[in-house]
N, C-alpha and C positions, 0 to 999 in steps of 0.2 A: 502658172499665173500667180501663183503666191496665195490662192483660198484655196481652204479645205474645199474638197467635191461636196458637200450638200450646201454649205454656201452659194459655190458656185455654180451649181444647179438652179439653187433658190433666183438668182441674179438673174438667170440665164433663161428661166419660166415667167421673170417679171418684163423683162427686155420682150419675148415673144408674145406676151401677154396686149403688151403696149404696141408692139409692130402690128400683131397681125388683129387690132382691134382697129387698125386705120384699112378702109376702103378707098385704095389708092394704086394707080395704075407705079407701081413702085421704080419701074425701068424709066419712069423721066423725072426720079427723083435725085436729090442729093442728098444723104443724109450726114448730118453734121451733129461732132456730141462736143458742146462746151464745157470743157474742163473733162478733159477725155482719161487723164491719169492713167494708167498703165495700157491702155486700148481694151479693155475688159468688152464693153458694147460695141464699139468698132469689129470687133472680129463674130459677134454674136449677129450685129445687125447683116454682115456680111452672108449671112444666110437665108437669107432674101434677094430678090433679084433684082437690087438700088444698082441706081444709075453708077453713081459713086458714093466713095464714105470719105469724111474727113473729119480730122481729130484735130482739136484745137486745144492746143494746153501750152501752160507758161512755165512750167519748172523743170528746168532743165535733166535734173533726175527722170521723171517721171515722163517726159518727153523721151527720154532715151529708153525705156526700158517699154513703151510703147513700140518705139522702131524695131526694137531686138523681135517684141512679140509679134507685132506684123510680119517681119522677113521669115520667121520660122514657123507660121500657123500652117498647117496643114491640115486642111477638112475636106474631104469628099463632097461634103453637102454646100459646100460652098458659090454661091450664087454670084458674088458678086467679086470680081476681082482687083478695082482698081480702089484701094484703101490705101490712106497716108496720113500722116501725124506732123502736124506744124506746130513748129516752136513760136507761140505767139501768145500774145495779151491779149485774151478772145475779145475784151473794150475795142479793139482796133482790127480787131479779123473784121474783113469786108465778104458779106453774103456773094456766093455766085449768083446771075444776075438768071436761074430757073427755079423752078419748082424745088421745097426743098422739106425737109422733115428735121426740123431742129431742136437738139435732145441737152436736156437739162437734168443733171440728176445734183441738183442744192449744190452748183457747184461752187456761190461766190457770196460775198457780202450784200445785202440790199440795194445800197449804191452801185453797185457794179451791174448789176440786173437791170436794174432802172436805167442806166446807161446804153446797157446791150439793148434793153426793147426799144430806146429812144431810135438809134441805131438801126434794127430789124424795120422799125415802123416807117425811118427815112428810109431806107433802102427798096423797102414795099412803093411807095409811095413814086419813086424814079425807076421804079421798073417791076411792075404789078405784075405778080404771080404768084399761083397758092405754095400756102406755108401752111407749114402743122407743127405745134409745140407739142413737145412730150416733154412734161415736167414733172418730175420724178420727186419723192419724199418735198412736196411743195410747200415750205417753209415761208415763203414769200407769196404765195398763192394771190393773195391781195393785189400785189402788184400788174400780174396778167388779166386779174377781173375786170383792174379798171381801164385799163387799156383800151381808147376808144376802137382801135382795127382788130382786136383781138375779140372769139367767142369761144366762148367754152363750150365742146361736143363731150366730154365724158370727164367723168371724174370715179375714177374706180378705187373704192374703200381697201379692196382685199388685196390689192398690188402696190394701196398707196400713191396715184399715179394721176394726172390730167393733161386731158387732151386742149389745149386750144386752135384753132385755125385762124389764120390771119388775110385779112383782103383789106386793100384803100379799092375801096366802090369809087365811083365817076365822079358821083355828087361829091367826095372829101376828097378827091386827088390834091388840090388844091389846101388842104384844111394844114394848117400850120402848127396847130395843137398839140404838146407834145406826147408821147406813148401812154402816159402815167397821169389821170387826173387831166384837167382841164387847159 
């Protein structure tokens, strides 16, 4: 995978850190990592027993060398089998319309986040179902606070890491407002 092993250890204790601090029926999830870059968490969250995984990344390189790592992972402990890596402009990936655990590790510029929550928040809103954000080295943290559909469930210092969960309740289905601010 290209890290030294106590890196990738390190990596690999913060990903199980973040999964297994969600209390979540995991087989009617989908888990999704924006800006997936070589499938590093893809094949980690994979040891879990999610619904599916899917990797969404735009650079061609790094989309390719994700595919290599998926077709040759080979783990015993491995939970979950159906993993894949899309070549795509995660602004324009469209959420599956279930339950989904969607993984952020600093992967884009402000505006692009801001984009993606706007996006996440219309998608909630046409077709309500629990969503859990893992946002990883939260750089942008500001951005999910304000988020009127978003709450924050944990914010953990020693992994660097926050949890938000997102719902449009009955009373906002309706609410036109956009993700970010008012």
């Amino acid at each position: 995978m290209g890290l030294r092993k106590g890196l990738f250890r390190h990596y690999a204790s913060k990903i199980f850190a973040m999964v297994s601090s969600l209390n979540l029926c995991f087989e009617d999830f989908t888990f999704i990592d924006f800006g997936s870059g070589k499938g590093k968490a893809l094949l980690l969250a994979s040891e879990f027993p999610i619904k599916k995984i899917i990797g969404v990344e735009f650079s061609p390189e790094l989309h390719s060398i994700a595919h290599r790592n998926i077709e040759k992972y080979n783990n015993p402990g491995q939970k979950c089998m159906f993993i894949e890596s899309v070549f795509l402009d995660f602004i324009t990936f469209s959420l599956p319309h279930e339950p989904g655990v969607l993984y952020f590790f600093d992967p884009c510029y402000e505006t692009a986040l801001a984009q993606t929550l706007e996006n996440i928040r219309r998608s909630l809103q046409e077709y309500p179902r629990q969503i859990v954000i893992l946002y990883v080295s939260p750089v942008y943290e500001r951005l999910l606070d304000m988020a009127k559909f978003l709450q924050k469930s944990v914010k953990n210092e020693k992994y660097f890491f926050n949890v938000h969960e997102g719902a449009v309740h009955a009373a906002g289905a309706n609410d036109k407002t956009s993700a970010v601010g008012g």
